[in-house]
C-alpha positions in Angstrom: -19.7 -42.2 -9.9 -16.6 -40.4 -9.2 -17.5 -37.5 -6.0 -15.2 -34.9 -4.8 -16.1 -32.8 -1.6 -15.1 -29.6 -3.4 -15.0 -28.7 -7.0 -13.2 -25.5 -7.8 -13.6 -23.6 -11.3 -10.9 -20.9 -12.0 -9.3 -19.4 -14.8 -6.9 -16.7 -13.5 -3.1 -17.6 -14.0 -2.8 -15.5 -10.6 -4.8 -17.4 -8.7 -2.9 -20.6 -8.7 -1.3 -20.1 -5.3 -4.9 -19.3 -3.3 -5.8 -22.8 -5.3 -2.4 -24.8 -4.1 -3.4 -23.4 -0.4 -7.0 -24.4 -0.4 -6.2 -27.9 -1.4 -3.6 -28.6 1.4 -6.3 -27.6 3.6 -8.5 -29.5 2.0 -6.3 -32.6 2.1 -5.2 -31.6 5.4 -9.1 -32.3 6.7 -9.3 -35.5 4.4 -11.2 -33.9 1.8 -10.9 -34.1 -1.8 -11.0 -31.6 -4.9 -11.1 -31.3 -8.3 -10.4 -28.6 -10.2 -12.2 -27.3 -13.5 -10.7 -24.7 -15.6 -10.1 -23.9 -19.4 -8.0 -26.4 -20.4 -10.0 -28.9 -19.2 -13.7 -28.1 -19.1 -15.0 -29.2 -22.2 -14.0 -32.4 -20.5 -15.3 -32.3 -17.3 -18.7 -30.6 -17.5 -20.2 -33.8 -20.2 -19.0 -35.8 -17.2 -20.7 -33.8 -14.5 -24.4 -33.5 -16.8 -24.1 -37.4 -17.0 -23.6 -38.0 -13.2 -20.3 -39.7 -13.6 -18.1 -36.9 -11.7 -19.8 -35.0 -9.0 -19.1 -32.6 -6.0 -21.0 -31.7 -3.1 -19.6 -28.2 -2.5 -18.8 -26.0 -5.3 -16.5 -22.4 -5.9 -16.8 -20.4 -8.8 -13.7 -18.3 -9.1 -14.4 -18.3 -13.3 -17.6 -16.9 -15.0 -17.2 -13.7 -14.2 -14.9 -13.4 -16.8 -15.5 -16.7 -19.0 -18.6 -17.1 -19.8 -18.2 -20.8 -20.8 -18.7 -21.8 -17.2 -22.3 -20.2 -16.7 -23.5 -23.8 -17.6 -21.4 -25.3 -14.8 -22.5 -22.2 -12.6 -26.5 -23.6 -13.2 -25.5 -27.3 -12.8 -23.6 -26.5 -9.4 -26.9 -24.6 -8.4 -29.1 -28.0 -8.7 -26.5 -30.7 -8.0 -24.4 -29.5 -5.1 -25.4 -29.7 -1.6 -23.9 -26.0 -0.8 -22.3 -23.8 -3.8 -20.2 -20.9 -2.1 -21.3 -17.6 -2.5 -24.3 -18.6 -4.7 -24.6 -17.5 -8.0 -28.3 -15.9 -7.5 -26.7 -14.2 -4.1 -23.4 -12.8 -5.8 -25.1 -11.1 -8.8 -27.5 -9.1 -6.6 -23.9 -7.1 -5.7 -22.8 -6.4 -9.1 -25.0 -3.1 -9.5 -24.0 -0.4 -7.3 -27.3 1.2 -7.8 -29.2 -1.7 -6.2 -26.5 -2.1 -3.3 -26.6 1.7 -2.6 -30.4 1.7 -1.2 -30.0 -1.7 0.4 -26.8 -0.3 2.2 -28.8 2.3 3.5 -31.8 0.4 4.2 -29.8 -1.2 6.7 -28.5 1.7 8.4 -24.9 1.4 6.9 -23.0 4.8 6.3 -22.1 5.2 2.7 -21.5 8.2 0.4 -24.2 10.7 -0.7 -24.7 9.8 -3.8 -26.9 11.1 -6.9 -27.8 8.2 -9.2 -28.2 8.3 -12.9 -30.8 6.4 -15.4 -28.7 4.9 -18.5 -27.8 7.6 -21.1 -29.3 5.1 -23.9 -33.1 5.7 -22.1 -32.6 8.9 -20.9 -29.7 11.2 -23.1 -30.8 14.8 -21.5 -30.9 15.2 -17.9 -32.9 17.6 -15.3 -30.6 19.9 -14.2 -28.9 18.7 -11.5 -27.8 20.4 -8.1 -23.9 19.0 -8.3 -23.1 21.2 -5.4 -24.7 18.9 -3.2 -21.4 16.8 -3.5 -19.3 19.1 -2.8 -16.2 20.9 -5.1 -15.9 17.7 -6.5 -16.9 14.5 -6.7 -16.5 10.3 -8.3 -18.4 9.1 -11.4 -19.5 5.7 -11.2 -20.9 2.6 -13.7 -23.1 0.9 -11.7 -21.2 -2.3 -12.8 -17.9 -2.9 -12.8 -14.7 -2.9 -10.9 -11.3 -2.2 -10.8 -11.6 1.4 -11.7 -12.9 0.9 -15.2 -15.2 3.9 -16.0 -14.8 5.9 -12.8 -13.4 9.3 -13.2 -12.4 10.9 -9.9 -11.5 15.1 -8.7 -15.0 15.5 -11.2 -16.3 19.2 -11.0 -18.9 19.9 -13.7 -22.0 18.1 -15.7 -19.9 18.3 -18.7 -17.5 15.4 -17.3 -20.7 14.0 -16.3 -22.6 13.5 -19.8 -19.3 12.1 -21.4 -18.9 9.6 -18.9 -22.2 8.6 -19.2 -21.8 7.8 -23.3 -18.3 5.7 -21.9 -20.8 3.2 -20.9 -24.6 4.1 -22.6 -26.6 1.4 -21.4 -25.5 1.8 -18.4 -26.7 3.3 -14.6 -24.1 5.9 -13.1 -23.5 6.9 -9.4 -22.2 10.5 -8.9 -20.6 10.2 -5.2 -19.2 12.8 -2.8 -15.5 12.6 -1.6 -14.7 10.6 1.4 -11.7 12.2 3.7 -10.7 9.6 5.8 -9.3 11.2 9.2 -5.0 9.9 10.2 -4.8 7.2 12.7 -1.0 7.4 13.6 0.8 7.3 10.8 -1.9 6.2 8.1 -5.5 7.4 6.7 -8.1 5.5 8.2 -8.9 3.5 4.8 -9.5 -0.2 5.2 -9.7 -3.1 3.4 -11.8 -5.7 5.0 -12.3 -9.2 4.1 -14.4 -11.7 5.2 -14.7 -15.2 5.0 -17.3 -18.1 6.5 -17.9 -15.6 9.7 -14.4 -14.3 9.9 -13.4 -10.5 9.2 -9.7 -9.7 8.3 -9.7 -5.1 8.3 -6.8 -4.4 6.8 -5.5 -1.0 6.4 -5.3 -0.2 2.5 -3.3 2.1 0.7 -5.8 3.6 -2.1 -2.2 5.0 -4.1 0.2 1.8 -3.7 -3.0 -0.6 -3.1 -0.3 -2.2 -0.6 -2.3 -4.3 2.6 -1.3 -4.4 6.0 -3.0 -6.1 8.5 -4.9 -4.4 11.2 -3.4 -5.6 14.3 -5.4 -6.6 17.8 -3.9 -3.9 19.5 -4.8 -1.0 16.5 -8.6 -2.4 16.6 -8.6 -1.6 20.2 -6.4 1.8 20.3 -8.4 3.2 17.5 -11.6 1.4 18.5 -12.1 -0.3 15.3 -14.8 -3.0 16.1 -17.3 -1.3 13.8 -15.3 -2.9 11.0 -16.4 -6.1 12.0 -19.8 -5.4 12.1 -20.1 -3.8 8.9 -18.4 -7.1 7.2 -20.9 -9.1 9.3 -24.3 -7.2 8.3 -22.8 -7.2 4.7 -22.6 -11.0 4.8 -26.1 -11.5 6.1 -27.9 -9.2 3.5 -26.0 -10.5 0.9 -25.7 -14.2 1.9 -21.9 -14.4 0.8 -19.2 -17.2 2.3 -16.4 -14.6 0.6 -16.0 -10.8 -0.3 -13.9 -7.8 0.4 -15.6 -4.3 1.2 -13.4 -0.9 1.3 -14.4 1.3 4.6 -13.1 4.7 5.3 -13.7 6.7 8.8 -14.4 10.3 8.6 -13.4 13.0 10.9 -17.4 12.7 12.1 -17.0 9.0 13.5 -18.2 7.5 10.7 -17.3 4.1 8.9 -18.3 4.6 5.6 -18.3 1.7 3.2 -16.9 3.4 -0.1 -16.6 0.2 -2.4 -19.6 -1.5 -1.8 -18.4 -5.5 -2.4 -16.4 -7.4 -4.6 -17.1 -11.3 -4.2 -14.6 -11.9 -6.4 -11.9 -10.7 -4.4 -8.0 -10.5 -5.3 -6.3 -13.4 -3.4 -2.7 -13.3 -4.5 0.3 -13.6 -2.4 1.7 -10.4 -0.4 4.7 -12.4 -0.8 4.4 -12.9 -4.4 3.0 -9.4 -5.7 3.4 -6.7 -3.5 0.0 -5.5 -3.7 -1.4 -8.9 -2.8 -3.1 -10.6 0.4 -1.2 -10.9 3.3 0.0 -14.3 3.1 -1.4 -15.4 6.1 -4.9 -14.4 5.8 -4.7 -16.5 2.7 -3.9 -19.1 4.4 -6.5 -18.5 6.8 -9.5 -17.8 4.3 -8.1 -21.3 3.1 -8.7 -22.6 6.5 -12.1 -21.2 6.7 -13.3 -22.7 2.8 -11.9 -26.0 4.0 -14.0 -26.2 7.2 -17.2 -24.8 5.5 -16.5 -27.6 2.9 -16.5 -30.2 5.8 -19.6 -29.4 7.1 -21.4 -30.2 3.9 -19.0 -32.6 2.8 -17.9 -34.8 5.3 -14.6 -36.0 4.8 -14.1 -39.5 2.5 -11.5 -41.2 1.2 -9.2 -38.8 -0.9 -10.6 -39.1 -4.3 -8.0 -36.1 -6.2 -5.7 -37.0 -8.8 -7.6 -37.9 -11.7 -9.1 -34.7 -13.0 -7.5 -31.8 -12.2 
């Protein structure tokens, strides 16, 4: 049997630098990978089912949007000693209207928000008190990302009902504005990454979606430690190795977590697409994924080359 310490499935043209990284670290700690993607799954995965390839740590950077890795999803669940952010873990995040009560449950700030039954089982509504929310307000799929669906500035149930029928089997969050208050020169919006017990805030542009990394001396000056915490607590109810969260602090003191978490986070290159990951934070969530690997995989003889 063929056995790499790492297997990593991913199908993103974009993501080929984060890959290229996380395999020098790998190599650097004397560990091996393979890599499983579109052009050569129907390959690998008989190989994997009949025991002749195998890996004892496994990342799925793929199904979300192919769903002819789901198979190798449930094999990695049974025949890996440790698959990163678990597939049974990361799916609990992928409806807002589940992550909203948990959120709250554990006493993190987030926006007061109405939620919505799907339009398909319930068309008309009871009349609902929008001025709760202010003048106006975000409309929300519950699943999703990226923007898709969301309509922002909202004022009236109108805009309501048609979004709704945008996406009919689907719940809806209707959430208040949050005004983040200036710290220097910027809105207090962040960014904040984590990784294996390692938080990266970052402060985040929501117009130009440009990063730049929260220095030492900001975290102090604008006592920003909270950020870390909220990453932390997020990690623990969610049992995730990797995710991004979007915070904002209000003018009350709050740190508000206005994008609950994406576990499939956006790792290109600052120095490749301006709107990407600092490049060394890459390099450093690289770092991290290569030392969790180790723990479960302890380091063999290089086995990469053959199939990837």
């Amino acid at each position: 049997m063929c056995m790499f310490d790492l297997g990593i499935a991913w199908n993103w043209e974009y993501d080929a630098e984060f890959v290229r990284l996380l395999r020098t670290a790998c190599r650097i700690q004397g560990l091996s990978v393979v890599e499983i993607t579109p052009s050569n799954l129907d390959e690998m995965f008989p190989l994997l089912v009949d025991g002749r390839v195998s890996m004892k740590v496994f990342l799925d950077r793929a199904s979300d949007t192919d769903s002819r890795f789901l198979p190798l999803v449930r094999w990695a669940h049974t025949h890996t000693a440790y698959p990163l952010n678990p597939y049974e873990h990361a799916c609990r995040t992928w409806d807002k209207t589940t992550m909203h009560p948990t959120l709250m449950s554990a006493g993190l700030a987030t926006p007061l928000t109405i939620i919505l039954p799907p339009y398909q089982e319930e068309p008309s509504l009871p009349p609902l008190d929008l001025s709760l929310l202010g003048a106006s307000f975000t409309i929300k799929p519950a699943h999703g990302g990226g923007g898709e669906g969301v309509v922002t500035e909202a004022t009236s149930v109108d805009q309501v009902m048609a979004a709704r029928q945008e996406y009919p089997t689907d719940k809806y969050l209707l959430q208040a504005h949050i005004v983040p208050i200036a710290l220097g020169s910027r809105p207090a919006w962040f960014r904040v990454l984590y990784c294996a017990g390692k938080v990266y805030p970052c402060w985040w542009d929501t117009r130009t979606h440009v990063y730049h990394r929260v220095t030492l001396g900001e975290e102090c000056r604008y006592h920003l430690s909270p950020l870390h915490e909220i990453a932390g607590s997020i990690a623990l109810l969610f049992c995730l190795d990797l995710f991004s969260t979007e915070v904002a602090l209000t003018a009350e003191g709050l740190f508000v977590i206005v994008d609950y978490v994406n576990d499939q986070i956006d790792l290109r290159l600052q120095s490749v697409a301006f709107d990407g990951v600092p490049d060394e934070i890459v390099w450093s969530i690289a770092e991290r994924l290569a030392t969790l690997v180790a723990v479960y995989a302890p380091p063999v003889a290089a086995l990469e080359g053959r199939y990837h």
